[in-house]
BARO-798821 format. One record per residue (C-alpha): y, x, z; residue number from 1; residue in one letter; chain. Coordinates in Angstrom, 2 decimals. Layout:
<nodes>
{node {Y; X; Z}; NUM; "A"; "A"}
...
</nodes>
This chain:
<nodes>
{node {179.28; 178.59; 50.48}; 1; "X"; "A"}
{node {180.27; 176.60; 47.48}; 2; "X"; "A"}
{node {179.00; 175.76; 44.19}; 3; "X"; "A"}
{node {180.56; 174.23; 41.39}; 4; "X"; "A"}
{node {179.27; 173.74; 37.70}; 5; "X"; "A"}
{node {180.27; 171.35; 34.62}; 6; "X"; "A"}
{node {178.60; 170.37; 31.65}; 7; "X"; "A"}
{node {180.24; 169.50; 28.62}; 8; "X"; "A"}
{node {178.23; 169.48; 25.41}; 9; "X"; "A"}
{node {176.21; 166.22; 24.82}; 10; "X"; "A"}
{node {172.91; 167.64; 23.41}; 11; "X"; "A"}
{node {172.91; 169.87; 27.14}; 12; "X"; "A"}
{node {173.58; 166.79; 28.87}; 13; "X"; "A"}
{node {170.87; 165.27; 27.55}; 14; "X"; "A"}
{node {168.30; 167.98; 28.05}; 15; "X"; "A"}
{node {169.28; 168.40; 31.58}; 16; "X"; "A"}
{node {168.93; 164.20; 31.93}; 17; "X"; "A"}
{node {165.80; 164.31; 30.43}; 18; "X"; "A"}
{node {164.34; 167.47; 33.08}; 19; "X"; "A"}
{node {165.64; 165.73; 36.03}; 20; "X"; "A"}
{node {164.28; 162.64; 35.12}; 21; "X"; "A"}
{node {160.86; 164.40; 34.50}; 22; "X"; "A"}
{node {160.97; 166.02; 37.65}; 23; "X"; "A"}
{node {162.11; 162.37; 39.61}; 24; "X"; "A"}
{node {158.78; 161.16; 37.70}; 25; "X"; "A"}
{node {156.66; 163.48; 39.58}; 26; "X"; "A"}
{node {158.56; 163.80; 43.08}; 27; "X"; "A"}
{node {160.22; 161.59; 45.32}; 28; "X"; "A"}
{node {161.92; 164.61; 47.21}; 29; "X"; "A"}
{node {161.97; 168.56; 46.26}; 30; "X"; "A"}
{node {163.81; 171.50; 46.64}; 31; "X"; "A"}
{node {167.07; 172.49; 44.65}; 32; "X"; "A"}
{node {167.44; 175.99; 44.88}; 33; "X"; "A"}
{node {170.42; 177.29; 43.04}; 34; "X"; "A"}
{node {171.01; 181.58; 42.10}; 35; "X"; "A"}
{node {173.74; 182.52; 39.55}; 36; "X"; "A"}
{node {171.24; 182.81; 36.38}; 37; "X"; "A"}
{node {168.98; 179.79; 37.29}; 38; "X"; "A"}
{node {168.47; 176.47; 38.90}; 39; "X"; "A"}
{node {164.83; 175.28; 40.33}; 40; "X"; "A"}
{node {163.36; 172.25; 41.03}; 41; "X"; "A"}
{node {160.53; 172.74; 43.63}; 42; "X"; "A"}
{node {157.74; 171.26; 45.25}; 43; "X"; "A"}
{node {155.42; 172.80; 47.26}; 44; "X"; "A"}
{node {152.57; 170.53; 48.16}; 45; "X"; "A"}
{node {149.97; 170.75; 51.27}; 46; "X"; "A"}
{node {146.95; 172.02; 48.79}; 47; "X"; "A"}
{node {143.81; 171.06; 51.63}; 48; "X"; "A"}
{node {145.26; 167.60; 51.24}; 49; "X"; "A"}
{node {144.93; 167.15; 47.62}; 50; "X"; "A"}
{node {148.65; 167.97; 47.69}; 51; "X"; "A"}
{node {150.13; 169.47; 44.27}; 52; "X"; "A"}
{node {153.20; 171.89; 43.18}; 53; "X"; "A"}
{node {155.73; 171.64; 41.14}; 54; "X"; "A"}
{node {158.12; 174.63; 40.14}; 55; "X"; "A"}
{node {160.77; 174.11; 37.50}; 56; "X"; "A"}
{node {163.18; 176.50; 36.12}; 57; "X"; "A"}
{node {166.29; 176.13; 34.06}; 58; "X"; "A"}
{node {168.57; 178.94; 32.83}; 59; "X"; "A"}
{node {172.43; 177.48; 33.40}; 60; "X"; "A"}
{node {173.65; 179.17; 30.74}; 61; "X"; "A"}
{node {171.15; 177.19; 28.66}; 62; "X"; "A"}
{node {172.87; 173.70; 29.87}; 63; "X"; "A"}
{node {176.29; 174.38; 31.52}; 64; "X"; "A"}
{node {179.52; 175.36; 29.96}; 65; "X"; "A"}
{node {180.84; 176.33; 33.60}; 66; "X"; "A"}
{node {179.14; 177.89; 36.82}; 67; "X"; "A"}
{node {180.44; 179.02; 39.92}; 68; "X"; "A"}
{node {178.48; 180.39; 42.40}; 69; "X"; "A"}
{node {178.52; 181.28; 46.56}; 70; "X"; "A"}
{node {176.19; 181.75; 48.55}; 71; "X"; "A"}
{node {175.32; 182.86; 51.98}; 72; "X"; "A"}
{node {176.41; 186.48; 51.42}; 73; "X"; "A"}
{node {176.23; 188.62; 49.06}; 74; "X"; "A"}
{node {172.81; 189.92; 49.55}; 75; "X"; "A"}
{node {171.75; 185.94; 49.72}; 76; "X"; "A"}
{node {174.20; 184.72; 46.99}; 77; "X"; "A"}
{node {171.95; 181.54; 46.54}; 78; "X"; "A"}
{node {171.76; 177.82; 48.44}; 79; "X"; "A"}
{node {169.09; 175.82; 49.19}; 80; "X"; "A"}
{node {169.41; 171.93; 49.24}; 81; "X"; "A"}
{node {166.32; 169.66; 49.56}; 82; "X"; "A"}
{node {167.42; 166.09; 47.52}; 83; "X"; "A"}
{node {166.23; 163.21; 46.07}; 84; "X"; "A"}
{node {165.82; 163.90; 42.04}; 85; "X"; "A"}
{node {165.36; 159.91; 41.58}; 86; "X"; "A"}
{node {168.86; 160.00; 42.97}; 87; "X"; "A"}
{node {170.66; 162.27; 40.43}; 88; "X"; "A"}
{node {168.27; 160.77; 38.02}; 89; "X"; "A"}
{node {170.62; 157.65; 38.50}; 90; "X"; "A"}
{node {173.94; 159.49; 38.51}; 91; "X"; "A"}
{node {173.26; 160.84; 35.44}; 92; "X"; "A"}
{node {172.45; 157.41; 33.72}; 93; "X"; "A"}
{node {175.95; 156.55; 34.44}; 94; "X"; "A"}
{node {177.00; 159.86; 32.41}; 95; "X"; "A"}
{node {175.32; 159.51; 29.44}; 96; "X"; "A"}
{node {177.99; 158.80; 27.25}; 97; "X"; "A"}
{node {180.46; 161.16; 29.40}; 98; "X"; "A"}
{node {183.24; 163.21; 27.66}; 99; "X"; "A"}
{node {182.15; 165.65; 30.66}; 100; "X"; "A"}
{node {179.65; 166.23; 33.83}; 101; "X"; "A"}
{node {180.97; 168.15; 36.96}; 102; "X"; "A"}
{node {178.21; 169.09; 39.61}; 103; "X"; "A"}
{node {179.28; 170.39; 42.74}; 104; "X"; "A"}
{node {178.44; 171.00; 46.48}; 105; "X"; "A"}
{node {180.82; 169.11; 48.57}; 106; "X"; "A"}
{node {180.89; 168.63; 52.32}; 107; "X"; "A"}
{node {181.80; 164.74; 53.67}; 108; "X"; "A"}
{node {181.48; 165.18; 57.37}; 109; "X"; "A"}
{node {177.48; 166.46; 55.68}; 110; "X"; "A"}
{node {177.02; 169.01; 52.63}; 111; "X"; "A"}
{node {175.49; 166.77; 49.66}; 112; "X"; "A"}
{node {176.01; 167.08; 45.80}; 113; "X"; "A"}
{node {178.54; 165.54; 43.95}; 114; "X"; "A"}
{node {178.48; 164.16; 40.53}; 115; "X"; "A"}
{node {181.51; 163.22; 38.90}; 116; "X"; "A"}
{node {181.27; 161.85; 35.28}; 117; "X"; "A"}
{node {184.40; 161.41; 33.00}; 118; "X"; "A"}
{node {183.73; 158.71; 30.79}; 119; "X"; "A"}
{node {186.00; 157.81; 27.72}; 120; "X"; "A"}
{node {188.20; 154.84; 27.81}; 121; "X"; "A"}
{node {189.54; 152.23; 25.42}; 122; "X"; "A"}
{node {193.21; 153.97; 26.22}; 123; "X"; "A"}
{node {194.53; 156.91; 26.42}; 124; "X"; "A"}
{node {193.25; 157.71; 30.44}; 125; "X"; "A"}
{node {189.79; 158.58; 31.42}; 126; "X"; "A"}
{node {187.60; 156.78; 33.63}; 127; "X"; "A"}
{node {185.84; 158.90; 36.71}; 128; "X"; "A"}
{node {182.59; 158.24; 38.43}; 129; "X"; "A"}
{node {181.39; 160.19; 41.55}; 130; "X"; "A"}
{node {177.80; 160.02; 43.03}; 131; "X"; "A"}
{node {177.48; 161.77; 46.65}; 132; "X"; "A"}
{node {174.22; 162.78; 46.92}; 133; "X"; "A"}
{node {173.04; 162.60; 50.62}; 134; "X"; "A"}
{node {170.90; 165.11; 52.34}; 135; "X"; "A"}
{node {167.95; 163.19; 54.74}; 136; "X"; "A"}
{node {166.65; 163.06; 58.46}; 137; "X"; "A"}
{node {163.18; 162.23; 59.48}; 138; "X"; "A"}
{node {163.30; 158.69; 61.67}; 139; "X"; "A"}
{node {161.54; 157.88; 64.94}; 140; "X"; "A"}
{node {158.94; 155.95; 65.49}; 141; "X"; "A"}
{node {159.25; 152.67; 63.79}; 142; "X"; "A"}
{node {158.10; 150.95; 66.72}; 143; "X"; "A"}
{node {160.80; 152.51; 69.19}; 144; "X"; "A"}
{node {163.30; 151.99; 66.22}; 145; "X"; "A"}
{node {162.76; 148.44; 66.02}; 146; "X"; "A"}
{node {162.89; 148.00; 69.95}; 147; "X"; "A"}
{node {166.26; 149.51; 70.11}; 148; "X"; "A"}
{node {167.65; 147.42; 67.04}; 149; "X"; "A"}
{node {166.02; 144.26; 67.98}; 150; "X"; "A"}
{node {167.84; 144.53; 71.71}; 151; "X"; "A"}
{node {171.25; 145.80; 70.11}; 152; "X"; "A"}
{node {171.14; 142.43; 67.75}; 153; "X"; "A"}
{node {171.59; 140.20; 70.56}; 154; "X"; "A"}
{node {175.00; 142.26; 71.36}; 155; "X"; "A"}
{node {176.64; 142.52; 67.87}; 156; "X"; "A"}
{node {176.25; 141.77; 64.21}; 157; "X"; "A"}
{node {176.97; 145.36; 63.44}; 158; "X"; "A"}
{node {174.92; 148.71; 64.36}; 159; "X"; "A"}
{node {176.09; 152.10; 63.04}; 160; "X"; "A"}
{node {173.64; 154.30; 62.07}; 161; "X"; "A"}
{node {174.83; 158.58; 62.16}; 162; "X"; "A"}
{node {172.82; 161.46; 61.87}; 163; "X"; "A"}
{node {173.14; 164.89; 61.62}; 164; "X"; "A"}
{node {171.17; 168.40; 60.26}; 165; "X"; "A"}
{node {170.39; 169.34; 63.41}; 166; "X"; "A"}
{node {167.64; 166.40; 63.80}; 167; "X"; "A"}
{node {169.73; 164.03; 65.82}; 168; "X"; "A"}
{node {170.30; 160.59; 65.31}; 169; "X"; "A"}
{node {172.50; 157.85; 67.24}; 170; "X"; "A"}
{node {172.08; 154.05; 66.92}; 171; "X"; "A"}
{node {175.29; 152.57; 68.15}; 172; "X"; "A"}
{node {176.77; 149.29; 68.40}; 173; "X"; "A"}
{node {180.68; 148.24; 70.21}; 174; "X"; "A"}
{node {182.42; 145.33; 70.63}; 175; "X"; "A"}
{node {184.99; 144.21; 72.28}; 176; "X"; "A"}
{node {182.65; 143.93; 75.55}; 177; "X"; "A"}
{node {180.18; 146.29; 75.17}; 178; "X"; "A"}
{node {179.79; 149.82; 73.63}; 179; "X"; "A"}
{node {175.86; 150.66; 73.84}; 180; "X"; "A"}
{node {174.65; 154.13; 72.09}; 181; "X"; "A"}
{node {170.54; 154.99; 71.59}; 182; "X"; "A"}
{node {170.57; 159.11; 70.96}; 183; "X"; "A"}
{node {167.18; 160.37; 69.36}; 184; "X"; "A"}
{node {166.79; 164.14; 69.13}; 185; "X"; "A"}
{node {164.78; 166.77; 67.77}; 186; "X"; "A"}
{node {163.97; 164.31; 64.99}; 187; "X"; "A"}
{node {163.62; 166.90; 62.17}; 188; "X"; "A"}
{node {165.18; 167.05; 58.53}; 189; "X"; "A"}
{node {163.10; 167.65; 55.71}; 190; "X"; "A"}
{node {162.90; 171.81; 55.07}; 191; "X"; "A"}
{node {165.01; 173.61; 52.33}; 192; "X"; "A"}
{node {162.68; 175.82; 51.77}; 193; "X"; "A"}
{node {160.68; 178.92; 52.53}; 194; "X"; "A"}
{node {162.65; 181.00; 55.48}; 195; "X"; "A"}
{node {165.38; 178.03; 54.71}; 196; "X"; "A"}
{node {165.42; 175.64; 58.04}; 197; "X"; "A"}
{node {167.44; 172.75; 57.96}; 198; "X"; "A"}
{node {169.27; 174.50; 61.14}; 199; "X"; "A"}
{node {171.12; 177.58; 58.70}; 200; "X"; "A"}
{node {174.44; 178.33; 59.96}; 201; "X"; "A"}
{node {175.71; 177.03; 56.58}; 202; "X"; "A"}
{node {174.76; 173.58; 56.56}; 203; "X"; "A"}
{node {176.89; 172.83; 59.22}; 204; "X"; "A"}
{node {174.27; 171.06; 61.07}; 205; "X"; "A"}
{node {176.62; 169.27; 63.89}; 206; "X"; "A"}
{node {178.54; 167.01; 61.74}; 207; "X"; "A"}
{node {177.46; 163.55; 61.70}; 208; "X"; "A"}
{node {177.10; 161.13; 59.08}; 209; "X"; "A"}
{node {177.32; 157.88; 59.31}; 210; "X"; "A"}
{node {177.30; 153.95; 58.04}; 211; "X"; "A"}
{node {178.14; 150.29; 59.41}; 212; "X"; "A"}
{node {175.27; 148.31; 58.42}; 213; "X"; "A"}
{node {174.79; 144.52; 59.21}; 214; "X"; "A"}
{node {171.97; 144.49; 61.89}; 215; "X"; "A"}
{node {170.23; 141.85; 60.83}; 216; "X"; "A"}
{node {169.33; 143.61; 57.62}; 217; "X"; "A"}
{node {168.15; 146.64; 59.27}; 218; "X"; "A"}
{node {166.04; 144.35; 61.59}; 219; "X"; "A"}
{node {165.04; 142.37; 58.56}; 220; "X"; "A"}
{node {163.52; 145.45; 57.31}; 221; "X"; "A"}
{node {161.92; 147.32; 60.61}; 222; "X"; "A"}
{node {160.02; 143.78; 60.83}; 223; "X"; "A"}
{node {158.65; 142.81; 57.70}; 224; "X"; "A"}
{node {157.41; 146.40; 56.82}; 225; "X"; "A"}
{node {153.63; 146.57; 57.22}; 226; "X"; "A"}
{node {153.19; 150.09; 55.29}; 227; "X"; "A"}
{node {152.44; 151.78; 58.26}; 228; "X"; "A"}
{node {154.11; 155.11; 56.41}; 229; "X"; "A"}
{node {152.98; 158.69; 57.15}; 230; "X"; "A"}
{node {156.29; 160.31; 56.69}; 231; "X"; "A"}
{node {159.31; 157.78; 57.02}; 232; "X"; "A"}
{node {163.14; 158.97; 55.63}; 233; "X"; "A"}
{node {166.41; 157.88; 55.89}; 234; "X"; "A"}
{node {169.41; 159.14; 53.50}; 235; "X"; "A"}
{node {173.02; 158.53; 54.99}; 236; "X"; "A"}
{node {175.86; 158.18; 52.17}; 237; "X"; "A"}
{node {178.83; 158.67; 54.81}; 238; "X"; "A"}
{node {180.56; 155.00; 55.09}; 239; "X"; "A"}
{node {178.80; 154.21; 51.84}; 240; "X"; "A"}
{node {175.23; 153.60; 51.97}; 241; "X"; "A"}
{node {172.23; 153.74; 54.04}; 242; "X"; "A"}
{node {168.84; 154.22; 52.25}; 243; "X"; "A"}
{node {165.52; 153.90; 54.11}; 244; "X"; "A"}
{node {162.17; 155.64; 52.56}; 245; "X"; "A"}
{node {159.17; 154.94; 53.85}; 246; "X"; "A"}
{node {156.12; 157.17; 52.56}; 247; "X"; "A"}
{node {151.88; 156.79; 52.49}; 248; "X"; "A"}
{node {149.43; 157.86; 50.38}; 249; "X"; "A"}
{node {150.32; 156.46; 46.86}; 250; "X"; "A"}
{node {153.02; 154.11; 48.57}; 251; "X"; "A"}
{node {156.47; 154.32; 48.40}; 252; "X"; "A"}
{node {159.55; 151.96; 49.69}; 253; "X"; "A"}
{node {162.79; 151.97; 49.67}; 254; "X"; "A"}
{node {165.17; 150.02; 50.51}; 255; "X"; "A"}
{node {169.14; 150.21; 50.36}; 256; "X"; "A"}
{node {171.30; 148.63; 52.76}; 257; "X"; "A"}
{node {175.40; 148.44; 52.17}; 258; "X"; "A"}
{node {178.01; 149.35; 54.55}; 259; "X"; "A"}
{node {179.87; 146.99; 55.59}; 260; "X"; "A"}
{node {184.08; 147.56; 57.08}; 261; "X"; "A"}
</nodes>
């Protein structure tokens, strides 16, 4: 499965800023789904909650000077890929003065997008920027979360933090002394889409991702939250980044936490 597409006119760039910043307006997460005429923003709300839709479609030819596309099969030549559009909303910003755009699915140890902007330089080399964009896993409950993290901080300064599409999640800490490791399963991952579980064959769902966090932060975090979310996220930018979202009602947090070597 692969997908690959680049974008090199300004006034296209633009336009396709400006709909995925429209679409990060209205959505904290939706549904990418990608054919070889079109691209579609989704998101499919629970309507006997008050919940609302959202179904946006581009043409690529409209917007990308090149477009390569794999799917499944042939009979199912499209992909699925539930992300964050606030995310790419913020790669982009990074682009806007970009002699070119390259989009493309890429697979570090867990499929995301990549963005990679080529931006003009004062000599005669370019500058390249690349934005992983990380697909999430539901967490457990807060209050067992904590538990685990608030023991494991006694042990070490560090915790790492890996997940994969299959629903499981590992909270590990070792040391010299000590090598402790908390497994959560059957967790969940937010859906792809209709007849699109986060289990298909090609999303690779046993590779793990996975970020060194300081502890302390993490704790400082699981503590002072008093949200109580519905729904609460985590996105895992392998070695990079770990980003927590906690969701309820007309509340959203977030909250970004560094990995550290």
């Amino acid at each position: 499965m692969k997908f690959r597409a680049k974008i090199i006119d300004v006034g296209c760039l633009n336009n396709f800023t400006r709909v995925v910043n429209t679409v990060s307006r209205l959505s904290k997460m939706c549904v990418l789904r990608i054919t070889c005429d079109h691209l579609f923003f989704v998101l499919s709300g629970r309507v006997a909650s008050g919940g609302v839709s959202m179904w946006c479609e581009l043409a690529q030819e409209n917007f990308f000077d090149e477009f390569q596309l794999e799917g499944v099969s042939p009979e199912a030549n499209e992909i699925f890929l539930e992300i964050s559009p606030e995310n790419l909303s913020r790669a982009l910003k990074t682009a806007q003065n970009a002699k070119s755009v390259k989009i493309k699915l890429t697979r570090r140890n867990y499929p995301c997008l990549s963005l990679h902007a080529e931006l003009p330089s004062l000599s005669s080399s370019s500058r390249v920027v690349t934005h992983d964009i990380p697909v999430s896993i539901y967490l457990p409950p807060l209050k067992t979360m904590k538990s685990v993290v608030d023991r494991m901080k006694n042990l070490s300064n560090h915790l790492v933090l890996e997940a994969n599409l299959n629903g499981e999640m590992n909270l590990k800490i070792q040391t010299d002394l000590v090598s402790v490791t908390t497994h959560f399963k059957e967790l969940g991952n937010p859906p792809w889409g209709e007849d699109h579980s986060p289990s298909s064959p090609h999303r690779e769902p046993e590779l793990m991702a996975e970020t060194q966090v300081d502890i302390k932060k993490l704790q400082q975090f699981l503590t002072s939250q008093q949200v109580n979310p519905s729904r609460a996220l985590c996105n895992i930018v392998h070695q990079r980044i770990l980003h927590l979202i906690f969701l309820h009602e007309d509340v959203s947090l977030q909250y970004f936490i560094p990995a550290v070597a």
